[in-house]
C-alpha positions as CSV (number, residue, x, y, z in Angstrom):
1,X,0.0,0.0,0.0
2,X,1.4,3.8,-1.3
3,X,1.2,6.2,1.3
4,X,-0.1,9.6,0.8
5,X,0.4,12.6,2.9
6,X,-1.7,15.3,2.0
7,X,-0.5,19.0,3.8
8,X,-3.8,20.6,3.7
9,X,-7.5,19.5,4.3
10,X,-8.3,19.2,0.4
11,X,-11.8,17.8,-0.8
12,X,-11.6,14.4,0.3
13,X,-14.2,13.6,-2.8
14,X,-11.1,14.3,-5.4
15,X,-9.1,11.6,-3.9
16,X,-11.7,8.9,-4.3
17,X,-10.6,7.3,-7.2
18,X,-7.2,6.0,-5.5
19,X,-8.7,3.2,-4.5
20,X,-7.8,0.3,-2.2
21,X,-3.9,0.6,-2.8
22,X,-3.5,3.9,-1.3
23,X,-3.6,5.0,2.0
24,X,-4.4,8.7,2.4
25,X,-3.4,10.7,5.3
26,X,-5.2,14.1,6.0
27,X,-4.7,16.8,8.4
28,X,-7.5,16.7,11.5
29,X,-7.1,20.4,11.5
30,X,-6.1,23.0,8.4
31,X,-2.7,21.8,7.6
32,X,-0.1,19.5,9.0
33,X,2.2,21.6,10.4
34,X,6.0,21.8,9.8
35,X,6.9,19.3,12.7
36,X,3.5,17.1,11.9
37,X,5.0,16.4,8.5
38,X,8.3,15.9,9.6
39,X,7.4,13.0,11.5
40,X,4.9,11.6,8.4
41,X,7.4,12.0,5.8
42,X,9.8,9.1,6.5
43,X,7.1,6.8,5.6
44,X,5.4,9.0,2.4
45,X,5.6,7.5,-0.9
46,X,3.5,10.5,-2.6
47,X,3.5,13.7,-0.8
48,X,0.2,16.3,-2.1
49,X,1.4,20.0,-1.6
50,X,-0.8,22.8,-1.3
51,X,-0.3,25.8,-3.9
52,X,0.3,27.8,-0.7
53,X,2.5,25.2,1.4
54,X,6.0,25.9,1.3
55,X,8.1,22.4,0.4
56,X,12.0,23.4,0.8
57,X,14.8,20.8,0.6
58,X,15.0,19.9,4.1
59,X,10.8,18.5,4.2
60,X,12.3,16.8,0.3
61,X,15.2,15.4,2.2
62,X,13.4,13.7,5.5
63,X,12.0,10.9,3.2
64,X,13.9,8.3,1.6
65,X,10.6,6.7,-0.1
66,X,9.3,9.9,-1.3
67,X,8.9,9.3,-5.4
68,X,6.1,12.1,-5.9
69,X,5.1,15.4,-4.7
70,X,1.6,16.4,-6.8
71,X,1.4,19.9,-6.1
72,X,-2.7,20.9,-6.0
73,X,-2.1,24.6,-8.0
74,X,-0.8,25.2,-11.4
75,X,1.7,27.0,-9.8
76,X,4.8,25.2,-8.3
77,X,7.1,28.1,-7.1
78,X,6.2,26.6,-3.6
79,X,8.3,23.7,-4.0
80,X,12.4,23.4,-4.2
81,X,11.9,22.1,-7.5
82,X,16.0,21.4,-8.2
83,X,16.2,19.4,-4.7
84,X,13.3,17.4,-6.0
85,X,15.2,16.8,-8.9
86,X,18.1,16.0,-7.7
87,X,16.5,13.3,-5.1
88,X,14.6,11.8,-8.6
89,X,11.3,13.0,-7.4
90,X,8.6,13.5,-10.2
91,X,7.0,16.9,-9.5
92,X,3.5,17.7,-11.1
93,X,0.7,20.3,-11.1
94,X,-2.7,20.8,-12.4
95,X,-3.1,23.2,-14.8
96,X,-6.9,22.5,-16.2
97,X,-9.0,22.8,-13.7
98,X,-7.8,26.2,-13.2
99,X,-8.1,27.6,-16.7
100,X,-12.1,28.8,-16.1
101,X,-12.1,30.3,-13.2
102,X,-9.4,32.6,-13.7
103,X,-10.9,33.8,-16.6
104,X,-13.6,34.6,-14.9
105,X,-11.9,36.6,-11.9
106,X,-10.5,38.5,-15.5
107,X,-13.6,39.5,-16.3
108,X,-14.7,39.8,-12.9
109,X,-12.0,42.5,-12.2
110,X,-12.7,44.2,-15.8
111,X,-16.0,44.7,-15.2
112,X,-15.6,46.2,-11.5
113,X,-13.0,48.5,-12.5
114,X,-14.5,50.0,-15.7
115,X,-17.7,50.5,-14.0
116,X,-16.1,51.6,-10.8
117,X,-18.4,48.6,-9.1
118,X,-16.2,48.3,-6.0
119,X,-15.8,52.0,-5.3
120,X,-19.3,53.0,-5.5
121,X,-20.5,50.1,-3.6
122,X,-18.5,51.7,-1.0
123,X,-20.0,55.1,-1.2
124,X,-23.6,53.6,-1.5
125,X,-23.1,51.5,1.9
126,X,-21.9,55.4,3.9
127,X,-25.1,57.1,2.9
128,X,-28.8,55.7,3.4
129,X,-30.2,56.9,-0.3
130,X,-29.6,56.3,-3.8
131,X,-27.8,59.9,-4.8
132,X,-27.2,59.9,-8.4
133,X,-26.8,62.9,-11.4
134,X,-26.8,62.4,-14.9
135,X,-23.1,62.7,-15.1
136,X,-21.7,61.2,-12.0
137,X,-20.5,57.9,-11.2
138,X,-19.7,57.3,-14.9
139,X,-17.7,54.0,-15.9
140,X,-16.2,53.0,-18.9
141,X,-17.8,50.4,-21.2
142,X,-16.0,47.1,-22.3
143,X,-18.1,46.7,-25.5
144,X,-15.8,48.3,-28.4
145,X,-12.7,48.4,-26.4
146,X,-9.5,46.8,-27.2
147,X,-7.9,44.4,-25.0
148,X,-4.6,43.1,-25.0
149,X,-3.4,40.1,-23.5
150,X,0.1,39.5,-22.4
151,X,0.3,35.2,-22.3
152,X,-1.7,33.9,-24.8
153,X,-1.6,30.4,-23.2
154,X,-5.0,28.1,-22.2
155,X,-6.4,31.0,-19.4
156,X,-5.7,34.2,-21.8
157,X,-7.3,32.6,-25.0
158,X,-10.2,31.5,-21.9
159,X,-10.5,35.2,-21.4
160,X,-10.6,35.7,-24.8
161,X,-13.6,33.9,-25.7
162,X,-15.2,35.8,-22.8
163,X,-14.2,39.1,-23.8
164,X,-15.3,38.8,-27.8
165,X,-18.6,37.8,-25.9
166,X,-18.6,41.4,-25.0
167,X,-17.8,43.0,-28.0
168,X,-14.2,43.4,-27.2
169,X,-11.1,43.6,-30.2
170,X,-8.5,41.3,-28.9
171,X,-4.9,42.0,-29.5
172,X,-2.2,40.0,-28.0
173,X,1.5,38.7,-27.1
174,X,3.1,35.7,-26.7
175,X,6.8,34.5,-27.0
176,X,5.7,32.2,-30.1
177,X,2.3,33.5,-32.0
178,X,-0.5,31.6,-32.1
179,X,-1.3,29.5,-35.4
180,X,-3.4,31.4,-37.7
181,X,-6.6,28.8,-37.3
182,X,-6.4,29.7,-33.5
183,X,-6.3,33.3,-33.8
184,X,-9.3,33.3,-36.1
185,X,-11.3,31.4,-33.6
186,X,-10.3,34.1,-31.3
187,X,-10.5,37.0,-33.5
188,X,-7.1,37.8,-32.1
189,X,-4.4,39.8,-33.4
190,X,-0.2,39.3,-32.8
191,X,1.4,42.5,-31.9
192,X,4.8,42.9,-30.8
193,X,5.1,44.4,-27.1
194,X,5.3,47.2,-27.2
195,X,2.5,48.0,-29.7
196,X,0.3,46.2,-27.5
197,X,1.0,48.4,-25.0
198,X,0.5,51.5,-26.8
199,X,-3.2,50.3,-28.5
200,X,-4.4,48.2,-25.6
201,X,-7.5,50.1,-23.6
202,X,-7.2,46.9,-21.1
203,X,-4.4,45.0,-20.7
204,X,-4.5,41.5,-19.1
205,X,-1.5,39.8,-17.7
206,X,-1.7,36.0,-17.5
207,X,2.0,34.6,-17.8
208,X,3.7,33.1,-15.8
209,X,6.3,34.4,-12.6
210,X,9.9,34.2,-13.7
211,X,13.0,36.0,-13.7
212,X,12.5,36.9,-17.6
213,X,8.8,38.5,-16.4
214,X,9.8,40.0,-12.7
215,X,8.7,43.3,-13.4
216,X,7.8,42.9,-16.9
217,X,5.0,45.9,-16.1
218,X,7.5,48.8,-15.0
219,X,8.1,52.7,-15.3
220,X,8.9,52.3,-19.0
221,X,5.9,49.9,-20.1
222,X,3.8,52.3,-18.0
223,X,4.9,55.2,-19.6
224,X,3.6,53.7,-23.4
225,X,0.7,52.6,-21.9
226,X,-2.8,54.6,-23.4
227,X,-3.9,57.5,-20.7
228,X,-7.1,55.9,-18.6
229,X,-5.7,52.4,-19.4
230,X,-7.2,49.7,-17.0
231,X,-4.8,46.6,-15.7
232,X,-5.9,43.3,-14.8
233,X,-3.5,41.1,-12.5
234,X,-4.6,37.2,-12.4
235,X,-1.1,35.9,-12.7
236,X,1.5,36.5,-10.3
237,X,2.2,40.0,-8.3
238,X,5.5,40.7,-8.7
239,X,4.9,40.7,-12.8
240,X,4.1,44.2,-12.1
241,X,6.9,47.0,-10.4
242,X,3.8,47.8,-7.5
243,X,5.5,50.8,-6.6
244,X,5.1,52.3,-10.2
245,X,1.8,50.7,-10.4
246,X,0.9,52.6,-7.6
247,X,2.3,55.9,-8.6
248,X,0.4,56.0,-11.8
249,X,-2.6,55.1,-9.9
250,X,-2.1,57.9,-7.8
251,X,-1.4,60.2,-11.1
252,X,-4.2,59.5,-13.0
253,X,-1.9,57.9,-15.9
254,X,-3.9,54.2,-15.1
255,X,-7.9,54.4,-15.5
256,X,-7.7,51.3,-12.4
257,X,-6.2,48.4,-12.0
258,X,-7.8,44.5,-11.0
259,X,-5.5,43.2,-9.0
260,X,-5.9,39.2,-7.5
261,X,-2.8,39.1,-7.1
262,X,0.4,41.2,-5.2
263,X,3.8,41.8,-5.4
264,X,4.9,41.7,-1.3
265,X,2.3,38.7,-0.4
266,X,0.8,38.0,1.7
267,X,1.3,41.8,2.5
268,X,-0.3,44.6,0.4
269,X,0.3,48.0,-0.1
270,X,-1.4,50.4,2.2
271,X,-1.0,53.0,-0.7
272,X,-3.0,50.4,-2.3
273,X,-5.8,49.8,0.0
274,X,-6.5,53.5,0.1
275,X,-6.9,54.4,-3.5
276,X,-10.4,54.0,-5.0
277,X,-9.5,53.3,-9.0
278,X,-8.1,49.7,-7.6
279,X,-10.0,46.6,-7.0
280,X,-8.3,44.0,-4.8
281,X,-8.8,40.8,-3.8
282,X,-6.9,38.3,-2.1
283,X,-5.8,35.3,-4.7
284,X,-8.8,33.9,-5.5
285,X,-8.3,33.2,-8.9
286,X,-9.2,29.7,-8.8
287,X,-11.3,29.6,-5.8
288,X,-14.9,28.1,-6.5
289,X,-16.2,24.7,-4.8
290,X,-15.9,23.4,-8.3
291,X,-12.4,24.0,-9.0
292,X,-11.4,23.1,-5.4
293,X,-12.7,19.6,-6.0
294,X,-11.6,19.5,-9.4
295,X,-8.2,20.4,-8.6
296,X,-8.3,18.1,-6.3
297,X,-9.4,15.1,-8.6
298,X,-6.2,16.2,-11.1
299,X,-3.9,15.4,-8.2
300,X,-5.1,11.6,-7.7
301,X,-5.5,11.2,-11.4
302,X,-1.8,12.5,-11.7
303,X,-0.9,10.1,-9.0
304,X,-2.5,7.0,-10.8
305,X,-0.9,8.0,-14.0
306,X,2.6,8.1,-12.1
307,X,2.2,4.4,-10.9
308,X,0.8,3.2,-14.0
309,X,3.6,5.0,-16.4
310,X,1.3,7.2,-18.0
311,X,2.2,9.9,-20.5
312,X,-0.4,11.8,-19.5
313,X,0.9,12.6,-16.0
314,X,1.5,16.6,-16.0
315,X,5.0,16.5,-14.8
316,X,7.2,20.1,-14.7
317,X,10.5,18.6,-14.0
């Protein structure tokens, strides 16, 4: 029998179809903490990690039977990947189930922005009457506008089809274009950069955190940006410089940003929190019931297609 430690109190319905063969171990409380798993390790065969639970070389090191961590996120920046490596243990995500769901925290964050949804709510909830003029609390409209999306991958052509739902032109980048077919299904249009930053009325960043796209969004990329442009942040924080995202909040350059994401977390901004043209919220990209459970059946299926040699298994190392 294959032992499975699983940090966090996932939904134990995902991890049904393990079977007989596996014996799953989950936390009575939140997590396991540090110590907890410590002492569970030395017997783990498969280890299930968390997007948010930090797995460093030292929790890789205390088990000599360890052959799998399956990380529940798409993200993996929680996990020492190169002392997993270098101990031969296979290291996998789940990219799918996340895909919908942060397209639609995209649009979600489009749509409070432009229309200023999150701000006024505000306002409305400090008085005890509707006060309204024919030319105050104006928003912007999506229909018509031109959005540009920086990572063309599964969740930015997602937002894609959701934004031509609304009218929307879509431009976009990516390191290597799309292939015609696909950009006609998407109505989309290559631009280098830089262009895209100068025709985009909303731009949408969904690649992923590296070194190559630490503060891809900076002083310079702000600066080519369209006056009243609106942001959208579903990827990772520090993709943006938040300092300079915050200055050209403050200046009026930026019509808002949408921001799920932060560059300091799990600490944000004050400056942030106090400005009106921003909508925040705290990383919930990919956090519906659904995608919780189907997250959390794309970890057992990637641990049955590990035992069972299957190509299918969506390894990133």
């Amino acid at each position: 029998m294959k032992n499975v430690i699983v940090t966090t109190n996932l939904p134990k319905e995902g991890f049904a179809q393990l079977g007989a063969d596996y014996h799953v171990i989950f936390p009575k409380k939140e997590t396991f903490s540090r110590n907890e798993l410590l002492q569970l390790l030395p017997t783990a065969n498969v280890l299930v990690s968390a997007f948010n639970y930090k797995i460093d070389s030292e929790l890789i090191a205390a088990s000599n039977q360890l052959k799998l961590i399956a990380n529940f996120g798409v993200g993996f920046n929680n996990i020492d990947l190169q002392a997993a490596s270098k101990r031969g243990i296979v290291v996998t995500n789940t990219p799918a189930p996340v895909i919908e769901p942060t397209a639609e925290q995209a649009m979600n964050l489009m749509l409070a922005v432009s229309r200023r949804t999150a701000e006024l709510d505000r306002k409305l909830r400090q008085t005890d009457t509707v006060r309204f003029g024919v030319m105050t609390n104006l928003g912007k409209s999506l229909y018509g506008k031109t959005l540009g999306i920086i990572g063309m991958g599964n969740i930015g052509q997602a937002i894609a089809t959701r934004a031509s739902a609304f009218g929307m032109k879509i431009v976009y980048n990516k390191r290597t274009p799309l292939d015609k077919a696909t950009e006609m299904r998407y109505k989309a249009v290559y631009l280098p950069f830089d262009e895209l930053l100068r025709k985009s009325d909303i731009i949408s960043l969904n690649v992923p955190y590296s070194a190559a796209t630490h503060h891809l969004i900076g002083e310079k990329e702000f600066a080519m940006m369209k006056d009243d442009c609106i942001l959208i942040n579903t990827a990772r924080g520090a993709i943006i410089d938040e300092a300079e995202l915050i200055n050209n909040l403050k200046n009026g350059k930026l019509w808002g940003a949408g921001l799920d994401v932060f560059e300091f977390e799990p600490i944000i901004s004050k400056e942030l929190l106090q400005l009106d043209n921003v909508v925040l919220a705290p990383h919930i990209g990919t956090a519906t019931i659904e995608c919780r459970i189907e997250m959390a059946q794309a970890v057992a299926q990637n641990i049955n297609y590990f035992y069972s040699n299957d190509a299918r298994i969506n390894r990133v190392n």
